[in-house]
Each structure stands twice: as structure tokens, then as C-alpha cells.
KOLGU-4560 file (N, C-alpha, C; in nm, 3 decimals, padded with zeros to 5 digits):
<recs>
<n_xx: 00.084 n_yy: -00.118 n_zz: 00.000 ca_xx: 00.000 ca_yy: 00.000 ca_zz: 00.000 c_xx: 00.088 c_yy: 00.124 c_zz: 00.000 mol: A seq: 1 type: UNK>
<n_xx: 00.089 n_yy: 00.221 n_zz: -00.091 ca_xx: 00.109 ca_yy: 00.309 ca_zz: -00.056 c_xx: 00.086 c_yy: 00.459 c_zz: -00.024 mol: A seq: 2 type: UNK>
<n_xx: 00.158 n_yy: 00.529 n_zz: 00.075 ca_xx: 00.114 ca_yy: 00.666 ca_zz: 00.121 c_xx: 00.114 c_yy: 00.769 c_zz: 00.105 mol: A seq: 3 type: UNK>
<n_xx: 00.084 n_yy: 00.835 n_zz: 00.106 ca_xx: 00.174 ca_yy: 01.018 ca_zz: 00.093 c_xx: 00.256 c_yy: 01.046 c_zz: 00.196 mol: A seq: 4 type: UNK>
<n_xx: 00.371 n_yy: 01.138 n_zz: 00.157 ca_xx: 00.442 ca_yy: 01.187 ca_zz: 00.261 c_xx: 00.432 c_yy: 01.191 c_zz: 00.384 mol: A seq: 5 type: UNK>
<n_xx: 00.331 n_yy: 01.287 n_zz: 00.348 ca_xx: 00.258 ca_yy: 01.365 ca_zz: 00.496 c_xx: 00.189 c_yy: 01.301 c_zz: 00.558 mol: A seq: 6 type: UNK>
<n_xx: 00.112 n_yy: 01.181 n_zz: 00.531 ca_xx: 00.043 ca_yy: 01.115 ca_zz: 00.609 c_xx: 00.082 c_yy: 01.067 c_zz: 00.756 mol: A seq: 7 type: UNK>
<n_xx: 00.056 n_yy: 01.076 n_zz: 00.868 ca_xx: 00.146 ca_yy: 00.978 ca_zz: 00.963 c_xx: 00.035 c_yy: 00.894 c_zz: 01.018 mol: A seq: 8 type: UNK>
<n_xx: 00.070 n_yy: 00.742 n_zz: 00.945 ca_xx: 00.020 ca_yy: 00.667 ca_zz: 00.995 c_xx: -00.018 c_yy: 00.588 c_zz: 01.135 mol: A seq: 9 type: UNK>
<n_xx: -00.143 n_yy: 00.626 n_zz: 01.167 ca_xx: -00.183 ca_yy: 00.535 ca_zz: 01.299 c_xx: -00.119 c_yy: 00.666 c_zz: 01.430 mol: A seq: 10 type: UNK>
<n_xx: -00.118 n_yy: 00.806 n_zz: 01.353 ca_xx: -00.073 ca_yy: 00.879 ca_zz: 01.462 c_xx: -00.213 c_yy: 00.940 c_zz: 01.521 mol: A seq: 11 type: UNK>
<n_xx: -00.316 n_yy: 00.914 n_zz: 01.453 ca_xx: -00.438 ca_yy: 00.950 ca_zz: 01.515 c_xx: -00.498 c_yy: 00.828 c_zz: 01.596 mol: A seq: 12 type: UNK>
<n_xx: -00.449 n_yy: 00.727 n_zz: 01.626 ca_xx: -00.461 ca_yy: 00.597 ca_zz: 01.720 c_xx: -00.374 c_yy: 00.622 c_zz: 01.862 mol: A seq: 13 type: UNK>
<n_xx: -00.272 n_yy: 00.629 n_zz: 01.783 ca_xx: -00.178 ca_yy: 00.693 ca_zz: 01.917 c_xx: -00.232 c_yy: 00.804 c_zz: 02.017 mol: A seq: 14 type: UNK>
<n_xx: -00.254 n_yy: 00.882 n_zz: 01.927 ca_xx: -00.315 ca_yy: 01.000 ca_zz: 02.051 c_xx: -00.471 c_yy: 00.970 c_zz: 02.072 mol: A seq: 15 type: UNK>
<n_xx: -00.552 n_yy: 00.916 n_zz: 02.012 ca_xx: -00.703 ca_yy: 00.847 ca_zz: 02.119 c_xx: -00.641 c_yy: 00.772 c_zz: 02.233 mol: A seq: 16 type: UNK>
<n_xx: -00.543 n_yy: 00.686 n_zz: 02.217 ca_xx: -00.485 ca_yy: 00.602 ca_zz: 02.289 c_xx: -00.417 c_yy: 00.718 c_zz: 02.469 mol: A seq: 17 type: UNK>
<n_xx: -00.331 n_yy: 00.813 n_zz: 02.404 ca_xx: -00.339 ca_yy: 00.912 ca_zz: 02.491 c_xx: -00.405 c_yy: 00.978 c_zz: 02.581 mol: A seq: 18 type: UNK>
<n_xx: -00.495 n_yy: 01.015 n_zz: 02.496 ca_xx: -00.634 ca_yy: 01.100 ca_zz: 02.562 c_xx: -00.666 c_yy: 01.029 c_zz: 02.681 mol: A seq: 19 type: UNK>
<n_xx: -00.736 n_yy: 00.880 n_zz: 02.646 ca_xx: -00.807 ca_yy: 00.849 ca_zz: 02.741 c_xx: -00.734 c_yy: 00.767 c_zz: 02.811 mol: A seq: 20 type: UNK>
<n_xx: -00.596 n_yy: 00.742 n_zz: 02.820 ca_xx: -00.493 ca_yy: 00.632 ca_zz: 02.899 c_xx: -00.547 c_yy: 00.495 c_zz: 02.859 mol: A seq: 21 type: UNK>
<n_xx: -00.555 n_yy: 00.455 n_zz: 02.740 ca_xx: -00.610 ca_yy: 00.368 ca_zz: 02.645 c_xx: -00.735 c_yy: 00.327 c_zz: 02.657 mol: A seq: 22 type: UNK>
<n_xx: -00.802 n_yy: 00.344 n_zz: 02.740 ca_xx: -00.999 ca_yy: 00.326 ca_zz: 02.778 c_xx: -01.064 c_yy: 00.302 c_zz: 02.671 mol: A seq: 23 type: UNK>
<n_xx: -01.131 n_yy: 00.290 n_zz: 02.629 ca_xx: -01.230 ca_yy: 00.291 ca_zz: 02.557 c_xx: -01.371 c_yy: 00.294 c_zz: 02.581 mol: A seq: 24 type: UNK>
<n_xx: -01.385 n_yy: 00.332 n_zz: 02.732 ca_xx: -01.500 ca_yy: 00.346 ca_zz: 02.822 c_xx: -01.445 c_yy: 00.405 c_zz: 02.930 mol: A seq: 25 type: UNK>
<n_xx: -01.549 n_yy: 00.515 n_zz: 02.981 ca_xx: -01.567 ca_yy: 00.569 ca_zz: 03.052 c_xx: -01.553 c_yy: 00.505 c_zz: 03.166 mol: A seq: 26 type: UNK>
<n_xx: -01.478 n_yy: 00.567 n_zz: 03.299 ca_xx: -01.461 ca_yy: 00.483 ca_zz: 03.446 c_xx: -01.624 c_yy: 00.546 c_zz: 03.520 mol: A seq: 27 type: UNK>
<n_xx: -01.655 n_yy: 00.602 n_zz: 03.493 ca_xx: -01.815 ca_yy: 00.695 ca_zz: 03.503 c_xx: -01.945 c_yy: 00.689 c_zz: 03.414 mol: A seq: 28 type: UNK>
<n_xx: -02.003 n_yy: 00.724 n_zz: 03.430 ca_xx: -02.165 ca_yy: 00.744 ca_zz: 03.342 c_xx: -02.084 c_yy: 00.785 c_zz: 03.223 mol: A seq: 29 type: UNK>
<n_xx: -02.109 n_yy: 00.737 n_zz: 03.125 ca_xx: -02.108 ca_yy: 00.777 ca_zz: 02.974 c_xx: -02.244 c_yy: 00.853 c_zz: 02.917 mol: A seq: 30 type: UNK>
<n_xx: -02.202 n_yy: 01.000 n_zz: 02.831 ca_xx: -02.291 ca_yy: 01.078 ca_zz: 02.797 c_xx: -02.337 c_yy: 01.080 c_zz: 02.672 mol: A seq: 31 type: UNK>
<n_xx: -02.405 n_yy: 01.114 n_zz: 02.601 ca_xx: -02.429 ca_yy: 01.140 ca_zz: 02.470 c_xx: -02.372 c_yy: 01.231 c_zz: 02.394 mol: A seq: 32 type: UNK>
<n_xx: -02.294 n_yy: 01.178 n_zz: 02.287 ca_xx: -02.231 ca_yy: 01.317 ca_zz: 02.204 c_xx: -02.290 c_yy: 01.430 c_zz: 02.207 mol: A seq: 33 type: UNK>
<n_xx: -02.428 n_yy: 01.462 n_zz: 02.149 ca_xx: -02.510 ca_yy: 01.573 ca_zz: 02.160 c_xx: -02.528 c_yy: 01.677 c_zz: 02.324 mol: A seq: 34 type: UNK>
<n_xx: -02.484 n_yy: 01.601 n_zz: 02.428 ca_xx: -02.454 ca_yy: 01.627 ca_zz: 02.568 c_xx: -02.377 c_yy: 01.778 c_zz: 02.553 mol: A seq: 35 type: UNK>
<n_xx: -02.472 n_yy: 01.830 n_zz: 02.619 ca_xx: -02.401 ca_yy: 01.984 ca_zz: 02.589 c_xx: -02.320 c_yy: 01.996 c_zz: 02.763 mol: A seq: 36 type: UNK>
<n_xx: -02.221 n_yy: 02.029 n_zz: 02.761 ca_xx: -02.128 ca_yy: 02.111 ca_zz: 02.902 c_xx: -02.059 c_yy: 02.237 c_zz: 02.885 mol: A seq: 37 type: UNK>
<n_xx: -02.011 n_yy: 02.277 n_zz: 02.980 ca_xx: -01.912 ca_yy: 02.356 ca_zz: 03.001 c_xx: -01.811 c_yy: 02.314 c_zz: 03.124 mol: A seq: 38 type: UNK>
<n_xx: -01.758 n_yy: 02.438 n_zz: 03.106 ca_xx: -01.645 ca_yy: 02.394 ca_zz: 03.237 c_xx: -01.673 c_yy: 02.483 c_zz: 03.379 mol: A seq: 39 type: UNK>
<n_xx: -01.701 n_yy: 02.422 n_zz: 03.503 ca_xx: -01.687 ca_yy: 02.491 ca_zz: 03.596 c_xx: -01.603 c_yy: 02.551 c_zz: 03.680 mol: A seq: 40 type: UNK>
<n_xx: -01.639 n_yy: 02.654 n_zz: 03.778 ca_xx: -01.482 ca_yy: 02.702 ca_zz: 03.838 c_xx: -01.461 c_yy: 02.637 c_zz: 03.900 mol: A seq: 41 type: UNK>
<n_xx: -01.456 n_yy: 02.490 n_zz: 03.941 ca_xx: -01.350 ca_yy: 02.383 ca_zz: 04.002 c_xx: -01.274 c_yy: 02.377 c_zz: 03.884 mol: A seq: 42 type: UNK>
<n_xx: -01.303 n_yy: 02.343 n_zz: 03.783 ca_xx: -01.251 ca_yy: 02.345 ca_zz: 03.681 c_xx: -01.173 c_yy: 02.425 c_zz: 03.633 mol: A seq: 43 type: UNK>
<n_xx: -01.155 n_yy: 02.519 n_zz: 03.646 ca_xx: -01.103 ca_yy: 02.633 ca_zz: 03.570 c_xx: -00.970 c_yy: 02.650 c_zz: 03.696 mol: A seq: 44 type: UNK>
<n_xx: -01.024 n_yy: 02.660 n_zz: 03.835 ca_xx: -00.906 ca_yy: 02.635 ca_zz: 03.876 c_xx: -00.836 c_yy: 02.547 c_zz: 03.924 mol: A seq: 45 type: UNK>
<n_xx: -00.885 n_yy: 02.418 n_zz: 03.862 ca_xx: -00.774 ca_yy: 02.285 ca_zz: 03.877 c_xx: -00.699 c_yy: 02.306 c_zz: 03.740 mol: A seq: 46 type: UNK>
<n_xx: -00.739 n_yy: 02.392 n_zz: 03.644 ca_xx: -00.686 ca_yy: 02.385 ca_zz: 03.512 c_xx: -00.508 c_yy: 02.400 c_zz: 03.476 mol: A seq: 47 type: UNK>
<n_xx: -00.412 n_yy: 02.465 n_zz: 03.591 ca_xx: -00.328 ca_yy: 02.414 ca_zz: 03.601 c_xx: -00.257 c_yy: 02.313 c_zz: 03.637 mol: A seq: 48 type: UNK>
<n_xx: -00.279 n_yy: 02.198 n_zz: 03.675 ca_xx: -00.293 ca_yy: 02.087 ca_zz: 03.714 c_xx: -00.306 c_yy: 01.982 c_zz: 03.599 mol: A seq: 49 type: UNK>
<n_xx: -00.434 n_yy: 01.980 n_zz: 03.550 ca_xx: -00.440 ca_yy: 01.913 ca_zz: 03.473 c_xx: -00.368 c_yy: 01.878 c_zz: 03.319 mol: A seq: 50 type: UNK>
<n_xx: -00.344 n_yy: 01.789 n_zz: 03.233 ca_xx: -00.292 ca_yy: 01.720 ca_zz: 03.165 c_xx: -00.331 c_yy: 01.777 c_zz: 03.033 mol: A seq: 51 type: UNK>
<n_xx: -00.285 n_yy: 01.819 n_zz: 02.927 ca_xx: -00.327 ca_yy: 01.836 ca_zz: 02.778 c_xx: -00.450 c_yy: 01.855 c_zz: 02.751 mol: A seq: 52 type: UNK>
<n_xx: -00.522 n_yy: 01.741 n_zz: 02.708 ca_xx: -00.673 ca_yy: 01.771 ca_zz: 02.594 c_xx: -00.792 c_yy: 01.823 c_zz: 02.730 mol: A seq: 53 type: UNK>
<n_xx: -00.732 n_yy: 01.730 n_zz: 02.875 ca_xx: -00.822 ca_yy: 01.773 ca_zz: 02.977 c_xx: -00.794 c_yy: 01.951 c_zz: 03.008 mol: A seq: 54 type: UNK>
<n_xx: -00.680 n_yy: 02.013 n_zz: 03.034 ca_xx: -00.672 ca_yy: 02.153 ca_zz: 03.035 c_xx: -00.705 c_yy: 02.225 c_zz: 02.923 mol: A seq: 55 type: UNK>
<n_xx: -00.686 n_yy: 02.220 n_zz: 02.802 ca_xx: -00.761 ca_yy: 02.266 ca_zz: 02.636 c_xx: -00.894 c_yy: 02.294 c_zz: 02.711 mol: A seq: 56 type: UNK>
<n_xx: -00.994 n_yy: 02.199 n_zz: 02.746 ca_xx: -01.125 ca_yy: 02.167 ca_zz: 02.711 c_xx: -01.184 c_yy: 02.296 c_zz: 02.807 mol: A seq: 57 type: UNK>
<n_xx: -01.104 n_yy: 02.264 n_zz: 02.971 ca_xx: -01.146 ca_yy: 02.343 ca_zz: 03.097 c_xx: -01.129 c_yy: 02.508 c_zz: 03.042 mol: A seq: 58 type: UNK>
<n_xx: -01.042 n_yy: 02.494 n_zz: 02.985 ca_xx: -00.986 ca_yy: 02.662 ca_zz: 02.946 c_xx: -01.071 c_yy: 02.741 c_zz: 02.842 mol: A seq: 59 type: UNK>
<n_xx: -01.124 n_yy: 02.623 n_zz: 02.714 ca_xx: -01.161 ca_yy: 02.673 ca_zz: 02.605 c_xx: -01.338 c_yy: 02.701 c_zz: 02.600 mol: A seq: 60 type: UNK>
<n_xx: -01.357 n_yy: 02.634 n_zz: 02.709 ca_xx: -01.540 ca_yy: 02.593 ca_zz: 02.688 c_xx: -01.610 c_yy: 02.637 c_zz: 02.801 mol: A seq: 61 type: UNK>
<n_xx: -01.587 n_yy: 02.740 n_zz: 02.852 ca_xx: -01.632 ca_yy: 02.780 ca_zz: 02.921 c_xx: -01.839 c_yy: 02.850 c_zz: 02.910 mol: A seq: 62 type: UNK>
<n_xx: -01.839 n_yy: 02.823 n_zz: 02.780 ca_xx: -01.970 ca_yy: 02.802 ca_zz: 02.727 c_xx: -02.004 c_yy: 02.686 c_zz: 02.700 mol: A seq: 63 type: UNK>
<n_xx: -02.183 n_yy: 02.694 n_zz: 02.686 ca_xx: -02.213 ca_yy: 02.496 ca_zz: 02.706 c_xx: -02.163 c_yy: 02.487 c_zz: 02.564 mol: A seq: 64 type: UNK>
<n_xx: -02.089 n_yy: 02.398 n_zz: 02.500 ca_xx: -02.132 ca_yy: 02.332 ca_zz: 02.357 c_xx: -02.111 c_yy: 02.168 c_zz: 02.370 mol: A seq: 65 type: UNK>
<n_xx: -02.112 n_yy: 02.097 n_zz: 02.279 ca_xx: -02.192 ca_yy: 01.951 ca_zz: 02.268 c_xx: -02.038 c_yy: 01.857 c_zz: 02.240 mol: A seq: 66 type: UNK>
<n_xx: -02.053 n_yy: 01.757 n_zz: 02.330 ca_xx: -01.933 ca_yy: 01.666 ca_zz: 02.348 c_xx: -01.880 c_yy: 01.666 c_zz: 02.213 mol: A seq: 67 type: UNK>
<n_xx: -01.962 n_yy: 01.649 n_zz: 02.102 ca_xx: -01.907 ca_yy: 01.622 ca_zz: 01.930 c_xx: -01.874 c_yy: 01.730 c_zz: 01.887 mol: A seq: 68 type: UNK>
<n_xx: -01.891 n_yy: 01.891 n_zz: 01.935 ca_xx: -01.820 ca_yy: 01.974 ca_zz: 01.864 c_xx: -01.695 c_yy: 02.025 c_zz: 01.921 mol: A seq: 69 type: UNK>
<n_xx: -01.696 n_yy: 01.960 n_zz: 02.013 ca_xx: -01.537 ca_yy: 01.939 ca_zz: 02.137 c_xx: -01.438 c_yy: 01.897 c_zz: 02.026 mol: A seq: 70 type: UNK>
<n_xx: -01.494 n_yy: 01.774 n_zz: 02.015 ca_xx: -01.408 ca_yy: 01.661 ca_zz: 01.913 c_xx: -01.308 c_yy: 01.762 c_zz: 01.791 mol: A seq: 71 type: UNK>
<n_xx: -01.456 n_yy: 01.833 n_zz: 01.754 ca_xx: -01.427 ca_yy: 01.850 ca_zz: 01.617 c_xx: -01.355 c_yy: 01.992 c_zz: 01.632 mol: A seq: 72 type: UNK>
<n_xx: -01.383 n_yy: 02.064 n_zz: 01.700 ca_xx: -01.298 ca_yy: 02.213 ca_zz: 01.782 c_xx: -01.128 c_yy: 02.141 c_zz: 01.804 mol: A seq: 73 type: UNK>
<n_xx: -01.109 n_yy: 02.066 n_zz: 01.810 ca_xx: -00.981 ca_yy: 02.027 ca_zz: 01.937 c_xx: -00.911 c_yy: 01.908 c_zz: 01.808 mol: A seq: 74 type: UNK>
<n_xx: -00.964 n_yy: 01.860 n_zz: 01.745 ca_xx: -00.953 ca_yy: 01.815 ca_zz: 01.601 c_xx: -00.927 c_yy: 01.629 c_zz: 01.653 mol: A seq: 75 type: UNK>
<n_xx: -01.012 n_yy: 01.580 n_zz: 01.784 ca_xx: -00.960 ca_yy: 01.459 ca_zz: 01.861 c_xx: -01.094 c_yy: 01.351 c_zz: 01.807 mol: A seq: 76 type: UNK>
<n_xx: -01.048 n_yy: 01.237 n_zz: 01.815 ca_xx: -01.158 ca_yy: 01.119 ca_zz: 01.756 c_xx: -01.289 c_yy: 01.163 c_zz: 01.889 mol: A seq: 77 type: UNK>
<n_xx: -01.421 n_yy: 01.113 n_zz: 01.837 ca_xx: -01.526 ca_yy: 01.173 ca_zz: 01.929 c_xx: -01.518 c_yy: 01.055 c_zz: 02.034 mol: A seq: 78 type: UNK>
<n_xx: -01.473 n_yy: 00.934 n_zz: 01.999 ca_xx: -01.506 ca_yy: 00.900 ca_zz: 02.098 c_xx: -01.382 c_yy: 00.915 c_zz: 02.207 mol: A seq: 79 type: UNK>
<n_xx: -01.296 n_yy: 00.918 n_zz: 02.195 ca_xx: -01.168 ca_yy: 00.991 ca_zz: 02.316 c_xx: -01.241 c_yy: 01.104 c_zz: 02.355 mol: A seq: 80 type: UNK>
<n_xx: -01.315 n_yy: 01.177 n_zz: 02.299 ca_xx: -01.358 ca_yy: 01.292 ca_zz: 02.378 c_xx: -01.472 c_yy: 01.248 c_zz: 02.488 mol: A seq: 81 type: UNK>
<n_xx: -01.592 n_yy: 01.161 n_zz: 02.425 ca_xx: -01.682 ca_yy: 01.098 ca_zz: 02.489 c_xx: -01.622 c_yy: 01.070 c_zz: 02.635 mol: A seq: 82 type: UNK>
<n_xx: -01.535 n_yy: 00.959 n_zz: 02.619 ca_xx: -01.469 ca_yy: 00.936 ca_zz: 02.722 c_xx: -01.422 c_yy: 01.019 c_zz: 02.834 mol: A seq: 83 type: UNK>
<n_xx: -01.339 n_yy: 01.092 n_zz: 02.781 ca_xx: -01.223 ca_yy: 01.211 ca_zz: 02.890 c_xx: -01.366 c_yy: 01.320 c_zz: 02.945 mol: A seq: 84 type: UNK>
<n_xx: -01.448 n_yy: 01.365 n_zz: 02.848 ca_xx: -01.553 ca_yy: 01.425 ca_zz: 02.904 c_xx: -01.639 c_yy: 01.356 c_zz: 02.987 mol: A seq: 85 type: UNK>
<n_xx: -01.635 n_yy: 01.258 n_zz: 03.002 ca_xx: -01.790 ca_yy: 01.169 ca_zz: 03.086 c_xx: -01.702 c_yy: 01.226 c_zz: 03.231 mol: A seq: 86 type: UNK>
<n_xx: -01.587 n_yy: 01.167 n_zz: 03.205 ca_xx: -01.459 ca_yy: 01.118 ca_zz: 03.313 c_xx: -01.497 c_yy: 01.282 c_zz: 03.425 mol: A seq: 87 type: UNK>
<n_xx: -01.470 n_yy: 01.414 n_zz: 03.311 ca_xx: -01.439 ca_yy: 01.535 ca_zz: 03.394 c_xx: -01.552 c_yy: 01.567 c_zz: 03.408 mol: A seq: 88 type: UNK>
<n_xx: -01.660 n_yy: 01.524 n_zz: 03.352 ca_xx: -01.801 ca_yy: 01.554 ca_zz: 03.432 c_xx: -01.830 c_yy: 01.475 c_zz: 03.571 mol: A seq: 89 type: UNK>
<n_xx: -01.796 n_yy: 01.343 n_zz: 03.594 ca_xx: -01.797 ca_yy: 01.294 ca_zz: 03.724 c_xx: -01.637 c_yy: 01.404 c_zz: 03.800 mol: A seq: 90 type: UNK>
<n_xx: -01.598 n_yy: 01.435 n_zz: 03.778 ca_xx: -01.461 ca_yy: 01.462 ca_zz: 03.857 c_xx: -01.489 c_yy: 01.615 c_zz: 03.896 mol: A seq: 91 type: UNK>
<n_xx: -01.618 n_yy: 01.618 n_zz: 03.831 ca_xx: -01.655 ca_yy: 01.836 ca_zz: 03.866 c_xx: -01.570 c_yy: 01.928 c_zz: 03.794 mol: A seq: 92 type: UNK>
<n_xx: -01.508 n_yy: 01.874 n_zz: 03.687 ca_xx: -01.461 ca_yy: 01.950 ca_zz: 03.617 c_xx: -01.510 c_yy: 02.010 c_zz: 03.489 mol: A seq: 93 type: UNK>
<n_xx: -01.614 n_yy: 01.984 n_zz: 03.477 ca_xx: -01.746 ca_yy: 02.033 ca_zz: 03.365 c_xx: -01.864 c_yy: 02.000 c_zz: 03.396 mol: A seq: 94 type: UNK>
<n_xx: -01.983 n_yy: 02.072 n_zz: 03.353 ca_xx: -02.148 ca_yy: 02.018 ca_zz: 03.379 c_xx: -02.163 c_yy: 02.024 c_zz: 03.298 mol: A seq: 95 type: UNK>
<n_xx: -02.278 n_yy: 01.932 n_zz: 03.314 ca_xx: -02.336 ca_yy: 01.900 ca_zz: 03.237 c_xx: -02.527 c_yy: 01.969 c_zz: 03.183 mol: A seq: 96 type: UNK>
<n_xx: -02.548 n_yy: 02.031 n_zz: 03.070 ca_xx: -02.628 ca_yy: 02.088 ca_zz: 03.074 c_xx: -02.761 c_yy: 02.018 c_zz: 03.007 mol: A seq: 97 type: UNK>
<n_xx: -02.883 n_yy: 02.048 n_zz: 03.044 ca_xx: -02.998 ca_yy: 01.941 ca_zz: 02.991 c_xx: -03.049 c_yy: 01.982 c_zz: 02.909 mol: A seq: 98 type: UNK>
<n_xx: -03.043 n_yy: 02.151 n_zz: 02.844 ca_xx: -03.098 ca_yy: 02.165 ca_zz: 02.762 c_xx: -03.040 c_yy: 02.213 c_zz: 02.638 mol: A seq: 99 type: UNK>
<n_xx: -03.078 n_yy: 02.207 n_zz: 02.498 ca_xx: -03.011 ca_yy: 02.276 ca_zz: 02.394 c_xx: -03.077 c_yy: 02.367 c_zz: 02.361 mol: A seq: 100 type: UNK>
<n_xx: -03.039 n_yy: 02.517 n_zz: 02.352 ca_xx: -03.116 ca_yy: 02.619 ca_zz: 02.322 c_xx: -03.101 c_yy: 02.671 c_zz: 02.212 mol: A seq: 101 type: UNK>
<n_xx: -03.047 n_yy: 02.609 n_zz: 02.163 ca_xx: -02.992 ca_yy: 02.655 ca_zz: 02.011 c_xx: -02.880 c_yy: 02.596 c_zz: 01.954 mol: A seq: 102 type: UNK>
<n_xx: -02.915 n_yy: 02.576 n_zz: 01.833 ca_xx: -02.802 ca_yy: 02.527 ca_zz: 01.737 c_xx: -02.749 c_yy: 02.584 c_zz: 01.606 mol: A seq: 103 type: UNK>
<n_xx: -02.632 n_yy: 02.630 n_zz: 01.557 ca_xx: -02.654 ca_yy: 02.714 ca_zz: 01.402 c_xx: -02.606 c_yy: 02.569 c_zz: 01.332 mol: A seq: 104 type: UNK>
<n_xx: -02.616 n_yy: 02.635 n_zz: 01.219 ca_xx: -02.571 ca_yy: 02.540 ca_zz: 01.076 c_xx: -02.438 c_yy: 02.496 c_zz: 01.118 mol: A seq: 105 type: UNK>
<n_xx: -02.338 n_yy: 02.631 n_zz: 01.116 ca_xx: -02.204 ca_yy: 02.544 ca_zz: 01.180 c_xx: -02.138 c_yy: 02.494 c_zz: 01.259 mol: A seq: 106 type: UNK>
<n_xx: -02.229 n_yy: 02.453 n_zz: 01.370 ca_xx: -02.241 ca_yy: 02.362 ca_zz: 01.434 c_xx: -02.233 c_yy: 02.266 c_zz: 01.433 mol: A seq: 107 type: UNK>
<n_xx: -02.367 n_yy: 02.215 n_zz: 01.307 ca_xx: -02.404 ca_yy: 02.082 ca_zz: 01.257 c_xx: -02.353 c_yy: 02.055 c_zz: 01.149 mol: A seq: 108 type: UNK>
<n_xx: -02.283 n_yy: 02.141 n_zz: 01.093 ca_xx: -02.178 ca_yy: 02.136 ca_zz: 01.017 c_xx: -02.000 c_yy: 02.058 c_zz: 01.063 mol: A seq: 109 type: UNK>
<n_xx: -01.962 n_yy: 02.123 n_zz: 01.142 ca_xx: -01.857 ca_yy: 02.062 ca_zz: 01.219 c_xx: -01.885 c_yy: 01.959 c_zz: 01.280 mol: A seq: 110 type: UNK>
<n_xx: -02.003 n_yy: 01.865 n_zz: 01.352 ca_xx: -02.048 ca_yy: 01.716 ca_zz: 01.431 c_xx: -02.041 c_yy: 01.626 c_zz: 01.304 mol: A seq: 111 type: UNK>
<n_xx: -02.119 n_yy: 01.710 n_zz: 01.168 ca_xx: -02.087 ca_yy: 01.629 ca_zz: 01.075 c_xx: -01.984 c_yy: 01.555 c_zz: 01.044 mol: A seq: 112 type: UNK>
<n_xx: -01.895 n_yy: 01.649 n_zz: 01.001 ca_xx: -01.766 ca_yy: 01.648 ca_zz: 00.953 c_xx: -01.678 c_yy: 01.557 c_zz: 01.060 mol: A seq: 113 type: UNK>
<n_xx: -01.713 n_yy: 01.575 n_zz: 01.186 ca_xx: -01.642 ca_yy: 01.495 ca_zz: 01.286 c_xx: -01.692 c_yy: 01.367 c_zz: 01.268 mol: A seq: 114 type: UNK>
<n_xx: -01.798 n_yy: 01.326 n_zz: 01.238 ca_xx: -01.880 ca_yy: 01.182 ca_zz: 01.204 c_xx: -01.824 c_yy: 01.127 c_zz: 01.119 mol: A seq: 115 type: UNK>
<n_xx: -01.840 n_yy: 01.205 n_zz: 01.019 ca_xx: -01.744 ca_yy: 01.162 ca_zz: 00.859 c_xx: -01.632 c_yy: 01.110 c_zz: 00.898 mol: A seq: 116 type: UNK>
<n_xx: -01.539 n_yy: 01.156 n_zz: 00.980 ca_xx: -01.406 ca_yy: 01.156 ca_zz: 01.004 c_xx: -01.359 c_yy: 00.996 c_zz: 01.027 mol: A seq: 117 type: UNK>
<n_xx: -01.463 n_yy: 00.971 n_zz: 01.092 ca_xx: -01.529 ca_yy: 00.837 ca_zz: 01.196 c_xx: -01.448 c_yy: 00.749 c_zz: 01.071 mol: A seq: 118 type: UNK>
</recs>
């Protein structure tokens, strides 16, 4: 088989593998992609502390948006996000919100595209 240059193979395995310290399930309640959060101020100030995609998320989302546009914001497979997010919602490091009050096109534009990716 062959590749392109630029490709680096299986380097997007490696880092899902990262994210979630190889899991593939949640040690907590698992949420629904569409699961809208943000980050709370436990959160915000454990955010030095914490580790890579978990400090990104606390720092960047401080508005609710939806576990799948995390993914696709942060450019990480959805389900490593699924995961690491269920994780920092039991740990009080994000809530979880019940309602969606709105959605634009590019929104559902980017969950797409993160699906596709799939």
C-alpha cells in the first residue's frame, strides 16, 4: 500500500490512545455526544494541574457546547472525547447541561464532519 508523505500513519490511534490512557469506556456514566457542558470554576481552577486535551477543554469551553463539537474544535476522535468528558463531568470539572437552546448550521456542520471523520 502506498502513502503520501505527509500522512502519519496510525498517529491518530496513538493520541485516542493518549487521551483516554487507552480506555475505551468511561470509568463513570457515559454521555451522549449531543450532551451539551461547560467547564466549571473547580474546573477552571484545577486547570493548572491538569494534563493536555483535559486543560484545552477546561480553558476553552467555558460556554455549554456539545461533546461532538469538542471533538471537532480540538480536532480529537469523538469518541476519546466521549470518554475524557464523561470522566471530567464525574470529577466536577465540567457540567453537564440538559438543555439545547440553540443550534446554528455550523455547528451541525462541524459534528458532521467529525462523524465523517469516523
Amino acid at each position: 500500500m502506498k502513502y503520501e508523505d505527509d500522512v502519519e500513519v496510525g498517529a491518530e490511534v496513538v493520541r485516542a490512545f493518549m487521551v483516554t490512557g487507552g480506555r475505551t469506556s468511561a470509568l463513570s456514566e457515559e454521555f451522549a455526544l449531543e450532551t451539551m457542558v461547560s467547564s466549571t470554576q473547580h474546573g477552571r481552577s484545577k486547570a493548572a494541574s491538569l494534563r493536555f486535551e483535559r486543560q484545552r477543554i477546561v480553558n476553552q469551553f467555558s460556554e455549554p457546547i456539545a461533546i461532538a463539537e469538542i471533538a471537532a474544535v480540538l480536532d480529537l476522535p469523538i469518541r476519546a472525547v466521549q470518554v475524557v468528558v464523561s470522566e471530567m463531568i464525574s470529577d466536577g470539572l465540567l457540567q453537564k447541561h440538559d438543555v439545547v437552546k440553540r443550534i446554528d448550521a455550523s455547528i451541525l456542520l462541524r459534528i458532521r464532519g467529525a462523524v465523517a471523520a469516523l
